[in-house]
C-alpha positions as a LaTeX table, in Angstrom:
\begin{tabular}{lrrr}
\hline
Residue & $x$ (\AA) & $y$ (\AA) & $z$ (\AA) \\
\hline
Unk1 & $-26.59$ & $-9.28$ & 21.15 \\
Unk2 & $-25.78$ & $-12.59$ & 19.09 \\
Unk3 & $-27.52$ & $-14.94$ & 17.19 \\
Unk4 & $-27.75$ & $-17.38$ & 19.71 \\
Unk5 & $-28.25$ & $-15.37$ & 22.90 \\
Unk6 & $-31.49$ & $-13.94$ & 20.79 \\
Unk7 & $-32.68$ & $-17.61$ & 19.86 \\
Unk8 & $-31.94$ & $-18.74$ & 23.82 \\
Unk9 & $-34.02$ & $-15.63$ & 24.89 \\
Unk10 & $-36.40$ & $-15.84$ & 22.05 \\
Unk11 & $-37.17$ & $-19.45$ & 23.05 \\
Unk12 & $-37.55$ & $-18.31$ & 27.14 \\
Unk13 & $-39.98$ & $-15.96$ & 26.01 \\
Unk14 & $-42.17$ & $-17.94$ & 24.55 \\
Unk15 & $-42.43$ & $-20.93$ & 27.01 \\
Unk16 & $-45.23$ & $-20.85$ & 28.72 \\
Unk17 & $-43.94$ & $-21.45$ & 32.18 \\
Unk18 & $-42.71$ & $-18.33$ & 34.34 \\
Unk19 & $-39.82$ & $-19.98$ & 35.26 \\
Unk20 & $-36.28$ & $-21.16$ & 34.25 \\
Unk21 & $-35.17$ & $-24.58$ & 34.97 \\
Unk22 & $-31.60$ & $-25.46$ & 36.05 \\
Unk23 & $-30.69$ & $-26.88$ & 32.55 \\
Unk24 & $-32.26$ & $-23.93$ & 30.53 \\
Unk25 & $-30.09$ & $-21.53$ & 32.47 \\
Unk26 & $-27.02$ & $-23.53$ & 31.76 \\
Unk27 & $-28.04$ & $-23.84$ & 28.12 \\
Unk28 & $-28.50$ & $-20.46$ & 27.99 \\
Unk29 & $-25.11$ & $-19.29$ & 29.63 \\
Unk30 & $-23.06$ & $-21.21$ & 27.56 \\
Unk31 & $-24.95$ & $-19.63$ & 24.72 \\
Unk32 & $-24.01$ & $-16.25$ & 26.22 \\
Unk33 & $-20.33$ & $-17.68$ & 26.64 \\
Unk34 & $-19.75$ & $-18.77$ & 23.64 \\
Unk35 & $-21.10$ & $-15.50$ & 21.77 \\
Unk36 & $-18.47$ & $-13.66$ & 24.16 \\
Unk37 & $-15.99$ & $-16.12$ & 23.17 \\
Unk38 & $-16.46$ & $-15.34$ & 19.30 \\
Unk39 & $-16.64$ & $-11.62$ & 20.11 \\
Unk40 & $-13.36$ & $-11.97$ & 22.00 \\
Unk41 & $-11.65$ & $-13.28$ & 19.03 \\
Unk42 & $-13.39$ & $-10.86$ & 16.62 \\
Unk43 & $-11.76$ & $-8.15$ & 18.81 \\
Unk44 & $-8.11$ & $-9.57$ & 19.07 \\
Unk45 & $-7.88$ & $-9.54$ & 15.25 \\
Unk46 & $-9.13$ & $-6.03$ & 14.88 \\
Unk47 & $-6.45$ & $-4.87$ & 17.41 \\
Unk48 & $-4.41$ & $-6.36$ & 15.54 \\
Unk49 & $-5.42$ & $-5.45$ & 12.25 \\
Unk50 & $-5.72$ & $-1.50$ & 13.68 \\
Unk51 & $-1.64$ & $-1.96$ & 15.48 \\
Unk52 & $-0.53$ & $-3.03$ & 12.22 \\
Unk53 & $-2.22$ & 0.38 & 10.32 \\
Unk54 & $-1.12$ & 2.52 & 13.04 \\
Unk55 & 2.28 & 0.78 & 12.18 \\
Unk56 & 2.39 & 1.37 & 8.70 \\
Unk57 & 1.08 & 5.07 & 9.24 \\
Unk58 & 3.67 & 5.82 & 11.65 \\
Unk59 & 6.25 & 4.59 & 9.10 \\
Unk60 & 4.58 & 6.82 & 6.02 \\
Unk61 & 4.65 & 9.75 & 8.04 \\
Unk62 & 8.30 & 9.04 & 9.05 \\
Unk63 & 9.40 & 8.49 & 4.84 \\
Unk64 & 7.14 & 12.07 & 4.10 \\
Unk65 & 8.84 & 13.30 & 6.86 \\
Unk66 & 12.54 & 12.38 & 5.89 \\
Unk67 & 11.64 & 13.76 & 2.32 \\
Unk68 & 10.81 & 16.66 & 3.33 \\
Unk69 & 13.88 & 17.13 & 5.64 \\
Unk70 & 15.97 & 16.05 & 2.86 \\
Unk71 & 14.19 & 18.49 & 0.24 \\
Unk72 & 14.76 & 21.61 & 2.43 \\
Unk73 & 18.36 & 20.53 & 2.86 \\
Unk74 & 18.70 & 21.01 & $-1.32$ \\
Unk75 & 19.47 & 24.49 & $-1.75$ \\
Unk76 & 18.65 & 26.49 & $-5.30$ \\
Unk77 & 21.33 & 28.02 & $-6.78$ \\
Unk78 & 19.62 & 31.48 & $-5.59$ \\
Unk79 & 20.00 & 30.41 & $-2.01$ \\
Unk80 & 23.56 & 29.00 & $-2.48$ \\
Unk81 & 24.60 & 32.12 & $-4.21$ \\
Unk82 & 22.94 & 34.12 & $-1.32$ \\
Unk83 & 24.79 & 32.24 & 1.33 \\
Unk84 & 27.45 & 33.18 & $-0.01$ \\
Unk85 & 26.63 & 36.95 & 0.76 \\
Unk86 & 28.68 & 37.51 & 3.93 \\
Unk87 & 31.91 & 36.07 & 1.83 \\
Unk88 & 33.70 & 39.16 & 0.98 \\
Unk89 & 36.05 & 37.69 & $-1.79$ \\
Unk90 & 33.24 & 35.71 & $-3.30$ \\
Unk91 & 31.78 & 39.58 & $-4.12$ \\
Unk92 & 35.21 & 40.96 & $-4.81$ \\
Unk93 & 35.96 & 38.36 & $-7.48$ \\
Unk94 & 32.48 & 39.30 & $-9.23$ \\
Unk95 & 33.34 & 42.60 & $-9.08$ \\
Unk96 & 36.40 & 41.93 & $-10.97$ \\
Unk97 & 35.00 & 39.77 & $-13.31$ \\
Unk98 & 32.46 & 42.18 & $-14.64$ \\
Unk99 & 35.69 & 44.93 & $-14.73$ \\
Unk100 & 37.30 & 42.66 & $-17.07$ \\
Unk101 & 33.83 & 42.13 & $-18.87$ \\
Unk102 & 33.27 & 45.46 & $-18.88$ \\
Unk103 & 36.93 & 46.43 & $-20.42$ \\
Unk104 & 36.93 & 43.40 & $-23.03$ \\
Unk105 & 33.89 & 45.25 & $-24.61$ \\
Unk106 & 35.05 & 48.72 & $-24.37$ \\
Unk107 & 33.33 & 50.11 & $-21.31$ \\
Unk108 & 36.01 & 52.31 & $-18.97$ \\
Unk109 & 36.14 & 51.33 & $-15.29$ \\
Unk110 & 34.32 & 54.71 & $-14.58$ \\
Unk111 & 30.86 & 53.15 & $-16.30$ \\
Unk112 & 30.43 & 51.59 & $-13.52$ \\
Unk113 & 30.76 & 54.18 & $-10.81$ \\
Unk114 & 26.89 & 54.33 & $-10.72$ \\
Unk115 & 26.37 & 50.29 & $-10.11$ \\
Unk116 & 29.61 & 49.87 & $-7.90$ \\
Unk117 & 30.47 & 52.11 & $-4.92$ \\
Unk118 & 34.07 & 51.44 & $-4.36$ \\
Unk119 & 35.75 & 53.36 & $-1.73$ \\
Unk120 & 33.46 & 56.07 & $-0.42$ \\
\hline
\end{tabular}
């Protein structure tokens, strides 16, 4: 209850006289009306107020979201080297490269029969 709806009853309570005239009721309604009234306004702004946080969550969530979207669309070079495991001439061109490594520091094309199965 408000402040004035406890003085209005406050002040019934102690008359002395059971009942209420015509004038104390009215007194005491508009009391009661313009408590609501107050309360009424009180609760626009806080719907307000809470709108405008549910706003600015919503739009937080959506930025975390959109970094995270965009930070699982960066590959390492691990995964971009591993997506490129079903290219056949990405593999065949390493395997040449390390033959020519291989034979620039003296190691025969048969060192690597153990590492690389070619043909069989």
């Amino acid at each position: 209850m408000c402040d004035k709806v406890k003085t209005a009853l406050e002040v019934i309570k102690t008359q002395k006289k059971r009942t209420l005239t015509k004038g104390e009721i009215v007194i005491l309604f508009q009391q009661v009306v313009s408590d609501l009234s107050k309360q009424g306004e009180k609760m626009s702004n806080l719907e307000k107020e809470v709108s405008a946080l549910k706003d600015e969550m919503r739009a937080g969530f959506a930025d975390i979201k959109k970094l995270i979207e965009e930070k699982s669309k960066r590959l390492t070079l691990f995964e971009k080297i591993m997506a490129l495991s079903t290219h056949k001439y990405f593999w065949l061109t390493i395997i040449v490269v390390l033959l020519l490594i291989g034979g620039f520091f003296g190691i025969s094309p048969s060192g690597f029969n153990g590492i690389i199965g070619l043909g069989g």
